[in-house]
Structure formats: structure tokens, C-alpha cells
N, C-alpha and C positions, 0 to 999 in steps of 0.2 A: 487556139480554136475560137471563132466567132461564132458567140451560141446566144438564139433569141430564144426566150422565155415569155410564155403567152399565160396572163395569171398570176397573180403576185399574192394569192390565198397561204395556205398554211402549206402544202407540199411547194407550190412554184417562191416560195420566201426560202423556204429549205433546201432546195434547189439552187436557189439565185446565192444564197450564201455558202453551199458549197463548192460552186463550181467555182465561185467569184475568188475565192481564196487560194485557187493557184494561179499560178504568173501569168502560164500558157493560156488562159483563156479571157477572152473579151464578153462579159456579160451585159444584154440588152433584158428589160424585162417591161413587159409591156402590161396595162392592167386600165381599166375605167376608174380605176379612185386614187386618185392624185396624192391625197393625205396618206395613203399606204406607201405609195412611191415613194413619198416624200420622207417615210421614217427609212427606206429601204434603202436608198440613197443616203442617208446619214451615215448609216453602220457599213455601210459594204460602197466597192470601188467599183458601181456600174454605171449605165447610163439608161436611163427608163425615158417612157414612153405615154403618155395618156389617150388611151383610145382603146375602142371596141378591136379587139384581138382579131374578127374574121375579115375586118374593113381592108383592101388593097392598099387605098392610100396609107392607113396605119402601119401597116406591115412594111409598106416603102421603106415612111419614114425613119421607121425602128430597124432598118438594115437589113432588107431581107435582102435585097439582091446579092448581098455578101456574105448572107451567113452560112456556116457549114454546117448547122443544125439547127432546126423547129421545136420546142420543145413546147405542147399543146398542154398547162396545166389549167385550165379555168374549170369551173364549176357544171357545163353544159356540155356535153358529150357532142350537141349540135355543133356548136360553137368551133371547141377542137378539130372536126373535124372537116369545116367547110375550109379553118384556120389554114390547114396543110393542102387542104388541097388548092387556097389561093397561090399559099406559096410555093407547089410544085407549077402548077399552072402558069403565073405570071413572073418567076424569081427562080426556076428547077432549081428552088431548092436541094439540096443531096440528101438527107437525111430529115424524116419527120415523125416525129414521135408526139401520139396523142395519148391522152388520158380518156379511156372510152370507161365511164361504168354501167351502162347496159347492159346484160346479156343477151338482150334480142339483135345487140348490133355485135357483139363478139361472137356468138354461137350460129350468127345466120353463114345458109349455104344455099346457095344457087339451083336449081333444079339438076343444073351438070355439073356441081358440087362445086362451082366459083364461090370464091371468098370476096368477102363485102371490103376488106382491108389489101387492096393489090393495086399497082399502077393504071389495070386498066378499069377498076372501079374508081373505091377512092385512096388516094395515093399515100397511105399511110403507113409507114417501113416500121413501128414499132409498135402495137397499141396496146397501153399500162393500165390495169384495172385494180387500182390500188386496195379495194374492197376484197376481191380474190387476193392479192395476195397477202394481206393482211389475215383471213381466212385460213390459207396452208399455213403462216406461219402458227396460229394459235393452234391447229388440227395438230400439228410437230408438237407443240409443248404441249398437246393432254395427251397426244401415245407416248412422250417419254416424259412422265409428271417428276420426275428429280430435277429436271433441266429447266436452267432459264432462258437459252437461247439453243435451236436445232435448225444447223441452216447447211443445203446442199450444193454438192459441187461436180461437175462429168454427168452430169442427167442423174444424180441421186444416188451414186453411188459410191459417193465418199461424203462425210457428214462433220461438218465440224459443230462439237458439241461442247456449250458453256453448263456447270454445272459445280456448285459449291458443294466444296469436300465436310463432311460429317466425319465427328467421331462414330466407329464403325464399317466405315470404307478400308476395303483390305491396305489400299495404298498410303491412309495418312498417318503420318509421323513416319516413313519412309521415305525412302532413297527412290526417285524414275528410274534408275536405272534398273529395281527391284520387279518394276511391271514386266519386264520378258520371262521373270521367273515365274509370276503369277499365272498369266496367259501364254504360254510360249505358244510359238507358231501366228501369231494374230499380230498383222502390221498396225501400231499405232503409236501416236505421237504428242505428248503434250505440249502443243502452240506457243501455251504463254500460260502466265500465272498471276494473279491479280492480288495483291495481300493488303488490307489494309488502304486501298486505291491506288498501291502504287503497283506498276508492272514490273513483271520478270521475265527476262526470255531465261525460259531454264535449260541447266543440261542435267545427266545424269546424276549429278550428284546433289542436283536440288532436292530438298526435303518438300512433302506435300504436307502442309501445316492444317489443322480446323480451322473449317471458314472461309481458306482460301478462295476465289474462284479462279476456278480449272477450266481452259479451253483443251478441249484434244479434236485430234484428228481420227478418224476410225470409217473406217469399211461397211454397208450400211447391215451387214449383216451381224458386225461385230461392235456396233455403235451399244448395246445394252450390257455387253457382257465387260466394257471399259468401263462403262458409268456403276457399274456393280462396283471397281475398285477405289472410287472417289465417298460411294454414301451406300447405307445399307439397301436391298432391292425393295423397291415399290411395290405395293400392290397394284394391281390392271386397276384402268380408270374404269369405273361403270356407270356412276349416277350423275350428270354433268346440269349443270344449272345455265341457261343464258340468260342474261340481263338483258331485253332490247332485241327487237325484233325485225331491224331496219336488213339493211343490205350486208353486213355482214353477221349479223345474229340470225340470220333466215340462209343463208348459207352452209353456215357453221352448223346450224340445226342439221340438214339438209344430208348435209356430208359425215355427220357422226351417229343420226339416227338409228339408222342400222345396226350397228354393232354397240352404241351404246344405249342407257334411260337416258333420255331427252326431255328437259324440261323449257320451256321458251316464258318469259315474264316480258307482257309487252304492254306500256302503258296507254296504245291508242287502242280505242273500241274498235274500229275499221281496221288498223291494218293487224291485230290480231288476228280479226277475224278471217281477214286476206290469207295470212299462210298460215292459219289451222289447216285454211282448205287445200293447202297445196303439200302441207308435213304430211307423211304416210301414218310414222309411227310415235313422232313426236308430240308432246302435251305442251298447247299451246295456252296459258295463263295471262285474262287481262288484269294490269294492278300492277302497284308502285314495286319495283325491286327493292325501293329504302325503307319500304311499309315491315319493322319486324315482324311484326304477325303475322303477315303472310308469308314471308319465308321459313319462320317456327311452324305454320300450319301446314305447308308443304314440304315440311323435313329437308330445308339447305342444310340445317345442324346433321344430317347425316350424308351430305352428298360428298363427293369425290372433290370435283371441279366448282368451283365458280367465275363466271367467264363476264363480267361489267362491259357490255359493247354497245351503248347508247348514243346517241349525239352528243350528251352532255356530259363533259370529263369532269365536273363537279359531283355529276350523281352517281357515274360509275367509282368514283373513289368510296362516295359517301354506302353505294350500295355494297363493296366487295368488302369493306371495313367491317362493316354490320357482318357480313355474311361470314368471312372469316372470327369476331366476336362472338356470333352462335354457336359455332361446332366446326363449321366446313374446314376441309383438311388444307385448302388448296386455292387462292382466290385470284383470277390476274382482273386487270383493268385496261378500259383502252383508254391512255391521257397523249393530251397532244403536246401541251408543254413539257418540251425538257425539264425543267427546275421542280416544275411540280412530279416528274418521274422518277428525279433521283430521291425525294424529301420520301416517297411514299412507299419506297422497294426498303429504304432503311426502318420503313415500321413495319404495319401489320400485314402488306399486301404485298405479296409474293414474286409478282411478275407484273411490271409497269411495260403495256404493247403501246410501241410509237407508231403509230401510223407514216409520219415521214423518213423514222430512219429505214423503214420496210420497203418506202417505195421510192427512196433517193438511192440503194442499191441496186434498183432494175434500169433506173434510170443512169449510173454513173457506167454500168457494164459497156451502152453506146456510146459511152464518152470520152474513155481513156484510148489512150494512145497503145500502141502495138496489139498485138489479139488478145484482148482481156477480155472473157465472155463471161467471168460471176463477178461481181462486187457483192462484197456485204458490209456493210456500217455498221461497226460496234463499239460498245462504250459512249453510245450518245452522240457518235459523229468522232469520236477522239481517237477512234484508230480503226483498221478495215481488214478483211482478207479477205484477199484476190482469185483469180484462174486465171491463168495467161499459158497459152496456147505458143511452143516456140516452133518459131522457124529458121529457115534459113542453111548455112552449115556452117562452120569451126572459121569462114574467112569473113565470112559479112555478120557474122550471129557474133551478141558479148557476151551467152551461154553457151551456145552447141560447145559438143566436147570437153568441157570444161568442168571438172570435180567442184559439189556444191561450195568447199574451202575457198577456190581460186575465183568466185562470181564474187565481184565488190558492192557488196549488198550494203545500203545504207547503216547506221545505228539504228539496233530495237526491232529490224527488219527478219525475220529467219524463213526460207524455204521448208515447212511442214513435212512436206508431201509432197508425191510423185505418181500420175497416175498414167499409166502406160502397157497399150495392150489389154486394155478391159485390166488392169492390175493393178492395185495400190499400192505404193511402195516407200517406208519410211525413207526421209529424205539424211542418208550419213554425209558425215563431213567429204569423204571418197565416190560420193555417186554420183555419176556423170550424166549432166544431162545432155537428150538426144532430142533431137530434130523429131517434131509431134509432138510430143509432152506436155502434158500439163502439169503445170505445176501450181502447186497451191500454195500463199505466201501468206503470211499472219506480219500486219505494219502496228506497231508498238503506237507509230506516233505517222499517223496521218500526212504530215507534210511530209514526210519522205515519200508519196507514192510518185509522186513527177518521175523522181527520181530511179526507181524499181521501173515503174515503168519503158522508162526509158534502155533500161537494159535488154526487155523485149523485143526493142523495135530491129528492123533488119536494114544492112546497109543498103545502098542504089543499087549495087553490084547484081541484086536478089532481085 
């Protein structure tokens, strides 16, 4: 696939390095600062571009007339979106994917309820607002406070949840095969198992050790009553703390008020005072998050949650460190570098949120080959699970009809799940998959998705 890249920032570099590392894709990535290009071009096998992203002539030159997708990351919502609509306009492009973070440009509707993002406005087939979904993801891990990762799949109705096993969880130091005894009746599935950094695809006869971390698969009504068998039950979150008040700490506020204590610490004068006026029931606090006194003065030593979402991933560490220090049961942070995520989940802070592994899974869902409508990045980039949608039938398909045994699934590859007919259904070695299905796959090891995917795809014949 010929894929242009507009923006070579901290999502369009994560981008550019992920796409760039399978065979099938040719990556362009186009950006105004040469010296970023130029380290980008070092590490990875593309071909860049120095130019203003929305220029005709720049787009030429960077391949648009050839490319089979746009991918609009730069920093200007304007930008991205004049970007795609050069290149529907002068190169019909096929595919254009912007990064809009407005909500006056995502949420607008038309007086006859026309949408701002359509061909016959502006011609934009996907628009990614990294912010929102940065946003649900942290909203997922404070309604289920046991879990480090809670990501959805079929419109939310199947949940795959990462969550390190406690002594106390009915299931550890047991047999998976023990869980149908616990829960009988409830379809679910342990994906993979993490010990030590190294993975497991298990089967029944794997032991659930302390400390492991546990992926399972579960049903979204029966996602709490799994994670009861990994670690003792949680109390409900109530008293939540945010660091930072920008676009997703004003969100997050926003979206949790209601139902929880909302506290917001925002260190500008102005735009605290911006969304006091806009939070209903949320307390809006101007002053440092890393300030101890001020979070001993507003009792973080007895809050629930603390949630570091500031621009600056030096101060959300240094803020969630303190906060967790004080009392707080619970502290994540938003860091952008990888290296600094892994160093900081192994000490005091609970939950490191990447903003590119968040929004390189929205992004890789229009990428892949055959019907793959969820991607999710996990472990850092170092392994995924999918949704892929089959079609076809038993003469052009290399699933239909075929017991999940007989599908020649890569190593480290396993089929979770099966969701079919509004139904979730564990994936046994005997179950046959049918033509609509979705199936949910958990990849051990990342470079095999070419490959998986490839199994999706359907002959000419179809």
C-alpha cells in the first residue's frame, strides 16, 4: 500500500514507524522540518518530503497522485483538512484520514443535519481526534480501577481486558481450565499471559501465577465478574483528581462529573478559569499539581484516582509520583515516550497512557488489509489484537467452514473469540468459522499481522 504521511510530530513519527515496518507498505511522510526528516529517514525505510503538508505542489511531489491513502497528522486541524481536501480535489485520492482536534469541527451539523466531514463538504473518510480517544481510554481504566488496559470490540460489546493477577484472585495459583467452574455459564477467554515480560499463549492447563499480567476476553456485561477472578474486587471510584486542564483533562472532567468528585488542578490563570465556567459540578483548582501542599491541602492522600494529563510528561510523572507518595490509591500518567513508560509502570505509577499507541490503533484499523475494523496496540507497539470481519464462503475464504485447528495461524497468533449474532462465543479448537463473523485475534509478536491478515482476505472469485 502507498501511504502519504502529512506531519512527522510524535503521532505521524509513530505512524511512519509503524506502517514503514511491513513489507507491503511504501511510506512517504511529509513535514516542514528537515532535521526531523532527516533523523526519520535514518531509522526507518521511507522516503520524506520537506514542505508545507496543504501546498498542491508539495503533495505532487510526495506522491499523492499515487497514493492509496492520506494520512493528515500535523499539529493544525486547518491544515489536515485543507491537506485532504487538496488531495481528493487535484490527485482523488481514495482514502483520507485527518486528525481533527476541535470539537466545533467534529460536532458541527448543518441546519439539515449535513455533516462538516462528507465528500460533498469536506472530503474527509476518517477524522481521528486523538484527545477523545485518549479520553475513553482513561474513562475505561477509572470504571474498571484493577485494569491497566480496557479496550473494545463489535461496538463495545465484547472487551478485552489487561489486568495483573493478585494474591487473592479466585483464579491464581490455578489451572484456566478451573474458570468454567468458577463462573459457569459466562463465555470467556484468557488471550495471553505476560510473566516476567515474557508471553504465553495459554491453554487449560496454564497455571495463573501472582503478578502475571492477564489479558482475557469477556462479554461487556461479564467483563467485572472475570476480573474478580484475577485480583480481589475494587471499590467504585469516587474522588478522582486531574492534573491539567487542557483538552483532554477538560474532557475527562466533563465526562466523569456526574457520577463522580471531580477535582481539576490547572496551572494557567485563564484557562482554568475557562472551564470552571463551562464544568457543572466539577472543582476547578488554579496551582501546580507537583506543589505537595496543595494536593495534602486538597486531600489527593485520600482520593481514588489520579489522573497526570498535562502537556508536559516530565510533570505528569513528577505530579503522579508525589500523588501516589501521599496516600492516593491509584495514579496514571499521560507520557509520550515509550522508554520513559516502561521505566515508570515498573515503579510507583500504576498506569503509563501513550497517547500514540491510543491513536496508531484508530489509525491502523484503515490500513490493514482484508475487513479489519478494531486494531489495538499493545505492549508498546510489540503486539496487537485485531477484529476482522470474514467473508466470502469455504471456496474463495481461507476461514469459512473451517475449525479454528485447521486455520494456519502464524506462531504466538490465537483466535480469542468469536462474535456472531449479537453473541460472544469462546473460540475452541472444533469451532467453525462462518461467513459474518468476527473474530477477535490477540498477535503475540506483531510482525506476524501481514500474515493473519492475509488469511482474511477473499479470492477474485468473491
Amino acid at each position: 500500500m502507498n501511504i502519504l504521511i502529512l506531519g512527522a510530530g510524535q503521532v505521524g513519527s509513530t505512524a511512519a514507524y509503524q506502517l514503514a515496518r511491513e513489507e507491503a507498505n511504501e511510506v512517504t511522510v511529509v513535514d516542514i522540518n528537515a532535521t526531523v526528516l532527516r533523523d526519520l529517514q535514518d531509522r526507518l525505510d521511507i522516503r520524506t518530503v520537506v514542505g508545507n503538508a496543504s501546498y498542491p505542489d508539495v503533495l505532487a511531489r510526495a506522491g499523492a497522485r499515487d497514493a492509496d491513502i492520506v494520512i493528515a497528522l500535523t499539529s493544525r486541524d486547518e491544515i489536515n483538512m485543507v491537506a485532504c481536501q487538496v488531495a481528493y480535489t487535484f490527485f482523488r485520492t481514495p482514502t483520507k484520514i485527518a486528525r481533527i482536534r476541535g470539537t466545533e469541527y467534529i460536532n458541527y451539523r448543518g441546519r439539515e443535519g449535513e455533516q462538516l466531514f462528507a465528500q460533498a463538504a469536506l472530503p474527509v473518510d476518517v477524522a481521528i481526534s486523538p484527545e477523545q480517544l485518549v479520553m475513553e481510554y482513561i474513562e475505561q481504566l477509572i470504571h474498571f480501577p484493577g485494569a491497566f488496559q480496557v479496550l473494545d470490540f463489535s461496538g463495545g460489546e465484547v472487551r478485552l481486558v489487561g489486568a495483573r493477577a493478585h494474591r487473592g484472585g479466585l483464579l491464581v495459583d490455578q489451572q484456566i481450565k478451573t474458570l468454567k467452574e468458577h463462573i459457569p455459564g459466562v463465555e470467556a477467554r484468557i488471550a495471553a499471559i505476560y510473566r516476567s515480560g515474557e508471553s504465553i499463549l495459554p491453554d487449560g492447563n496454564t497455571l495463573i501465577r501472582e503478578n502475571d499480567e492477564v489479558f482475557f476476553i469477556a462479554s461487556r456485561e461479564d467483563t467485572r465478574l472475570v476480573m474478580n477472578e484475577m485480583r480481589r474486587p475494587e471499590d467504585t471510584v469516587r474522588r478522582v483528581v486531574i492534573a491539567g486542564g487542557g483538552n483532554i483533562g477538560y474532557r475527562l472532567a466533563t465526562a466523569l462529573e456526574q457520577t463522580n468528585q471531580v477535582k481539576v488542578i490547572e496551572r494557567d490563570r485563564e484557562r482554568a478559569k475557562v472551564i470552571s465556567e463551562r464544568l457543572g459540578k466539577a472543582i476547578v483548582l488554579h496551582g501546580d499539581a507537583a506543589d505537595e501542599e496543595l494536593l495534602l491541602e486538597e486531600n489527593v492522600d485520600g482520593a481514588d484516582i489520579f489522573v497526570a494529563v498535562t502537556n508536559a510528561e516530565e510533570a505528569n510523572i513528577l505530579s503522579a509520583m508525589l500523588a501516589k507518595r501521599i496516600g492516593c490509591k491509584k495514579v496514571m500518567a499521560l507520557i509520550n515516550r515509550p522508554s520513559y513508560a516502561e521505566l515508570v509502570e515498573a515503579g510507583t505509577i500504576d498506569v503509563a497512557v501513550s497517547p500514540q499507541q491510543i491513536t496508531i490503533g484508530a489509525l491502523l484499523a484503515h490500513v490493514r488489509r482484508g475487513d479489519v475494523v478494531r486494531v489495538h496496540s499493545l505492549r508498546r507497539g510489540r503486539a496487537e489484537a485485531i477484529e476482522a470481519i470474514v467473508h466470502g464462503s469455504a471456496t474463495d475464504s481461507k476461514v469459512v467452514g473451517k475449525p479454528v485447528e485447521a486455520i494456519p495461524l502464524p506462531p504466538g497468533t490465537a483466535i480469542v473469540a468469536i462474535y456472531r449474532d449479537n453473541e460472544i462465543l469462546e473460540a475452541h479448537h472444533d469451532s467453525v468459522i462462518q461467513e459474518d463473523d468476527h473474530v477477535i485475534l490477540f498477535i503475540t509478536d506483531r510482525r506476524q499481522t501481514e500474515e493473519v491478515e492475509r488469511l482474511f482476505e477473499v479470492g477474485v472469485s468473491f
